[in-house]
Backbone as CSV, one residue per row, in Angstrom:
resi,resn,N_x,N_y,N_z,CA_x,CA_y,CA_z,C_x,C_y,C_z
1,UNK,6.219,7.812,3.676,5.104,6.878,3.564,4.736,6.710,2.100
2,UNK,4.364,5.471,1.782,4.247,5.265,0.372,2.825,5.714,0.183
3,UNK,2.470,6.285,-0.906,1.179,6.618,-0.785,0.209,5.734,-1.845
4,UNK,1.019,4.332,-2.329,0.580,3.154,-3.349,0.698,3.273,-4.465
5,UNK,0.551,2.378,-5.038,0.380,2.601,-6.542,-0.644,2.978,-7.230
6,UNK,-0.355,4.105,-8.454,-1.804,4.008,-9.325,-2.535,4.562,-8.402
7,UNK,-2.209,5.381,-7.947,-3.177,6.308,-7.147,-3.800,7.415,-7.882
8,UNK,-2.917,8.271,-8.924,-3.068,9.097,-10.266,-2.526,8.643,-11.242
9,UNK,-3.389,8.759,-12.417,-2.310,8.862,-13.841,-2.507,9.993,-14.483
10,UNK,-1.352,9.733,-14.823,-1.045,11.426,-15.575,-1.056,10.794,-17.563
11,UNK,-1.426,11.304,-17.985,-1.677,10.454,-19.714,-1.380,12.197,-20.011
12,UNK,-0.080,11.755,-20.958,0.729,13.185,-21.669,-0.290,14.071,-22.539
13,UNK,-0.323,14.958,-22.402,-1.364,15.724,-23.540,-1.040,15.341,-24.901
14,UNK,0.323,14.609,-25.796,-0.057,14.258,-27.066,-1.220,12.835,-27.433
15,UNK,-0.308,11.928,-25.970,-1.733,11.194,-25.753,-3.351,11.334,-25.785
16,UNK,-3.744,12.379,-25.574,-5.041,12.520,-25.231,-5.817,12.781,-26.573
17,UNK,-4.814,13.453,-27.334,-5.463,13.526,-28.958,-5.725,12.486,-29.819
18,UNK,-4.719,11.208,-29.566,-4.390,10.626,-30.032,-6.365,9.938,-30.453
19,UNK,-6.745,9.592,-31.687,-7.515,9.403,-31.998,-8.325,7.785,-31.131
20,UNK,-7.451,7.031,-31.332,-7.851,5.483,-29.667,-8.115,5.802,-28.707
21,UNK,-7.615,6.402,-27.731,-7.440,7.388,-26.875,-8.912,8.228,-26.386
22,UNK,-9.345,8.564,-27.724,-10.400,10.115,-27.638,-11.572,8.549,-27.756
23,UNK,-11.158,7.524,-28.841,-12.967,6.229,-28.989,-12.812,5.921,-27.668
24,UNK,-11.674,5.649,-26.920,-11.558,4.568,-26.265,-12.838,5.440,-24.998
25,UNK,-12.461,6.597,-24.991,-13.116,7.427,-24.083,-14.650,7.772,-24.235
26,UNK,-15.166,7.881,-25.481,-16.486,8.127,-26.037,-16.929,6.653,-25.382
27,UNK,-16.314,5.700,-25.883,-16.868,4.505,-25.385,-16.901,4.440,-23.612
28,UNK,-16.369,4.338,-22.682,-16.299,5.213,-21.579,-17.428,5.695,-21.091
29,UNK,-17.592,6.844,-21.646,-18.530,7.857,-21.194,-19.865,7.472,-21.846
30,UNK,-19.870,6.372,-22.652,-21.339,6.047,-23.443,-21.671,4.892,-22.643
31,UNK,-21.129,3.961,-22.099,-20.930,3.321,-20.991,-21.685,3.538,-19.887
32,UNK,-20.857,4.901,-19.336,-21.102,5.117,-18.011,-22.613,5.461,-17.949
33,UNK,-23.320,6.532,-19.232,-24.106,7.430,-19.139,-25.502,6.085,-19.588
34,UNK,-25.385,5.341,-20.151,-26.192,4.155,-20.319,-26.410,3.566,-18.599
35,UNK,-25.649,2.809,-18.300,-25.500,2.287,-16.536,-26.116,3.477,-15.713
36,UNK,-25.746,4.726,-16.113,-26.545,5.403,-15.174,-27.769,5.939,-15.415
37,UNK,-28.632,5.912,-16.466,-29.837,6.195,-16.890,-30.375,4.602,-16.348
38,UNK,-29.970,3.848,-16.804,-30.267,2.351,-16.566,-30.926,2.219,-15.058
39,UNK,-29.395,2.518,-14.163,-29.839,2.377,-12.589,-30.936,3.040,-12.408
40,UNK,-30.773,4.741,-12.872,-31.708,5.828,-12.238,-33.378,5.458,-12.638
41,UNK,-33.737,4.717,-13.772,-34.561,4.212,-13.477,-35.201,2.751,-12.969
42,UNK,-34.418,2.115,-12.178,-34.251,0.714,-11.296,-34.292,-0.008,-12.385
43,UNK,-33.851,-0.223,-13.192,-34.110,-1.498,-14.377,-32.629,-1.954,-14.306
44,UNK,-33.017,-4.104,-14.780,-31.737,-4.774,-15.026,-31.111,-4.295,-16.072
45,UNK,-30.227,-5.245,-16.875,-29.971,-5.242,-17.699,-31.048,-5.814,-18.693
46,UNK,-31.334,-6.929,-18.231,-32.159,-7.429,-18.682,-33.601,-6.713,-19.565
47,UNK,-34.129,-6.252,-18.351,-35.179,-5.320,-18.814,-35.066,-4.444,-19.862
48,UNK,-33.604,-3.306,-19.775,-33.079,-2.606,-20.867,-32.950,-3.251,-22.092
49,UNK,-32.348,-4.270,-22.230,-32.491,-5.268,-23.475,-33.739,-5.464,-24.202
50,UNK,-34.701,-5.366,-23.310,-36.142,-6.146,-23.567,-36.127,-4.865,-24.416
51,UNK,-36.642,-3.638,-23.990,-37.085,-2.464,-24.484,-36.253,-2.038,-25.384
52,UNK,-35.162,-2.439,-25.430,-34.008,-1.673,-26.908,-34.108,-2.524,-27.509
53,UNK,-34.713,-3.106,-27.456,-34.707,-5.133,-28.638,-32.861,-5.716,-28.757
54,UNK,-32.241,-5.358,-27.947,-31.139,-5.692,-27.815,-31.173,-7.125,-26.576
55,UNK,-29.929,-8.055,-27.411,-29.702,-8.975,-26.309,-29.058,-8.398,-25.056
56,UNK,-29.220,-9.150,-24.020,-28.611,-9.366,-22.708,-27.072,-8.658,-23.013
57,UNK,-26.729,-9.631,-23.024,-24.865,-9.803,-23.599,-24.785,-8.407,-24.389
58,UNK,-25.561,-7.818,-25.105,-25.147,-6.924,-26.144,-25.214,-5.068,-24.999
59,UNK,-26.155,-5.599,-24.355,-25.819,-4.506,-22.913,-25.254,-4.754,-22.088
60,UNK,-24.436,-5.711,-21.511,-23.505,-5.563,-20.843,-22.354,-5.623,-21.597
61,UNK,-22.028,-5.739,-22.899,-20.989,-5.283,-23.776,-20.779,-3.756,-23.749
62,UNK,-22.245,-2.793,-23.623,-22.172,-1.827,-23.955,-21.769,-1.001,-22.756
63,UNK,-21.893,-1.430,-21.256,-21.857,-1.374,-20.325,-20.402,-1.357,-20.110
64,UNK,-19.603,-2.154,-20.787,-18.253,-2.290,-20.617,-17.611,-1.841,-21.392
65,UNK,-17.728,-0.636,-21.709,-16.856,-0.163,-22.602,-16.183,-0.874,-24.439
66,UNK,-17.227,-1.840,-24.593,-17.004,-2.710,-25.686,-17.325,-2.287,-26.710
67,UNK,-18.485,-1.180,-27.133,-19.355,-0.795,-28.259,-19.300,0.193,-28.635
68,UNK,-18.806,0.322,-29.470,-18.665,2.003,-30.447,-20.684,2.670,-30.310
69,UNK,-20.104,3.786,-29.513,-21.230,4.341,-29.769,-21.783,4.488,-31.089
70,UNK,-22.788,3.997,-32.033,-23.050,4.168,-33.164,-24.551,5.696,-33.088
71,UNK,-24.714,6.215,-34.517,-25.799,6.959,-33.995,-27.257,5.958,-34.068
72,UNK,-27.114,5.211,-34.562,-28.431,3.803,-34.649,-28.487,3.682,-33.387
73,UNK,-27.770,3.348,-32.457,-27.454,2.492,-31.033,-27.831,3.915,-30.589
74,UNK,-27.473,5.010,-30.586,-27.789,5.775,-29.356,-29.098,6.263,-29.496
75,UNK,-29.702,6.381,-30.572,-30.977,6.398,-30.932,-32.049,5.199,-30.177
76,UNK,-31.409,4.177,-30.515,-32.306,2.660,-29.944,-32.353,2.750,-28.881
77,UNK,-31.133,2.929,-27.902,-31.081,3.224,-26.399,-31.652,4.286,-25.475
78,UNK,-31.901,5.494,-26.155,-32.105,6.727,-26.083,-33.680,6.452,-26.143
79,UNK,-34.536,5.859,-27.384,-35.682,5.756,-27.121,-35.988,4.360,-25.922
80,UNK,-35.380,3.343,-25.555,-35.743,2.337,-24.716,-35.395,3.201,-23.472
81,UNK,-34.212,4.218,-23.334,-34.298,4.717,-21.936,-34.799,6.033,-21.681
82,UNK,-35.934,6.540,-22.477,-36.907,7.327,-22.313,-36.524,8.527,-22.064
83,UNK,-35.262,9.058,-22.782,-34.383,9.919,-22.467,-33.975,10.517,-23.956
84,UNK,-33.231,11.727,-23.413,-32.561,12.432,-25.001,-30.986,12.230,-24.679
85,UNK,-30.428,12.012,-25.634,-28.902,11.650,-25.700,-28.012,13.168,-26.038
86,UNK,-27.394,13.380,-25.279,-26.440,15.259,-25.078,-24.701,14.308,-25.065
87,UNK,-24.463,14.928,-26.368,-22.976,14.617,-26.768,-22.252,16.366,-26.764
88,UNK,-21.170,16.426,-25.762,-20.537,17.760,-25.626,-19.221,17.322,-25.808
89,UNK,-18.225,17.353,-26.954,-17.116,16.925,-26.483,-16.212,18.239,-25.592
90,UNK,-17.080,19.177,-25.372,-16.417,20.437,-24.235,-16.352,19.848,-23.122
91,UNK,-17.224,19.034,-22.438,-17.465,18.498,-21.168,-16.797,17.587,-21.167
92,UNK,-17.259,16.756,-19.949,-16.318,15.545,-19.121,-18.000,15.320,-18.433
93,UNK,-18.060,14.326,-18.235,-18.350,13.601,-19.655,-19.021,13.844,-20.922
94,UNK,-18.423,13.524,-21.924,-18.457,13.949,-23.270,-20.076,13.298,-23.311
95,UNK,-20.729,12.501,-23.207,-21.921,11.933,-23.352,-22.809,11.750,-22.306
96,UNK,-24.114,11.761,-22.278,-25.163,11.200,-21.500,-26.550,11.766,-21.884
97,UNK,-27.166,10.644,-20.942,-28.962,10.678,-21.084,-29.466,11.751,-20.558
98,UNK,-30.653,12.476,-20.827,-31.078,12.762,-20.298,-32.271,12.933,-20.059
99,UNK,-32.762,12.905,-19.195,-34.682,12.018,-18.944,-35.616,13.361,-19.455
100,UNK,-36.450,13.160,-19.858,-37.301,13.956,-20.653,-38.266,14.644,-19.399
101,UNK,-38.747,16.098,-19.583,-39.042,16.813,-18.329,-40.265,16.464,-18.291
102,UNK,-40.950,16.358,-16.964,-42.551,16.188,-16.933,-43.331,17.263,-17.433
């Protein structure tokens, strides 16, 4: 039985060092961890924009893996999503928010 395509990829360990490879992934995980602070507190995109003084377009760029995490940007985002920003490159994921304790 075929079990499909692209079901796993395997990316060689010289690959993974490879410096594109390691942004392409920061970007990724800066991505993901934005969208999910975003959702977790019910806001559009839109709204997020409003509060980071960022356009529309410029968060769903960031959303898509388009935007070099800068430390300006994670700062701007970090204060619009009311959260502290935790960069581990030990972990998986290397980045995310995290909401400030009551």
């Amino acid at each position: 039985m075929n079990s499909g395509y692209h079901t796993s990829w395997k990316v060689a360990s010289e690959h993974r060092e490879d410096p594109a490879y390691r942004a392409a992934g920061r970007r990724m995980d800066f991505a993901q961890a934005v969208y999910d602070r975003r959702s977790a507190l019910g806001w559009s995109t839109t709204e997020l924009a409003r509060r980071a003084e960022l356009s529309e377009e410029d968060v769903e760029a960031i959303e898509e893996s388009s935007v070099e995490p800068t430390l300006e940007l994670i700062e701007r985002l970090a204060t619009a999503l009311e959260a502290g920003a935790r960069i581990d490159p030990r972990s998986s994921p290397e980045f995310r928010f995290e909401g400030y304790a009551a």
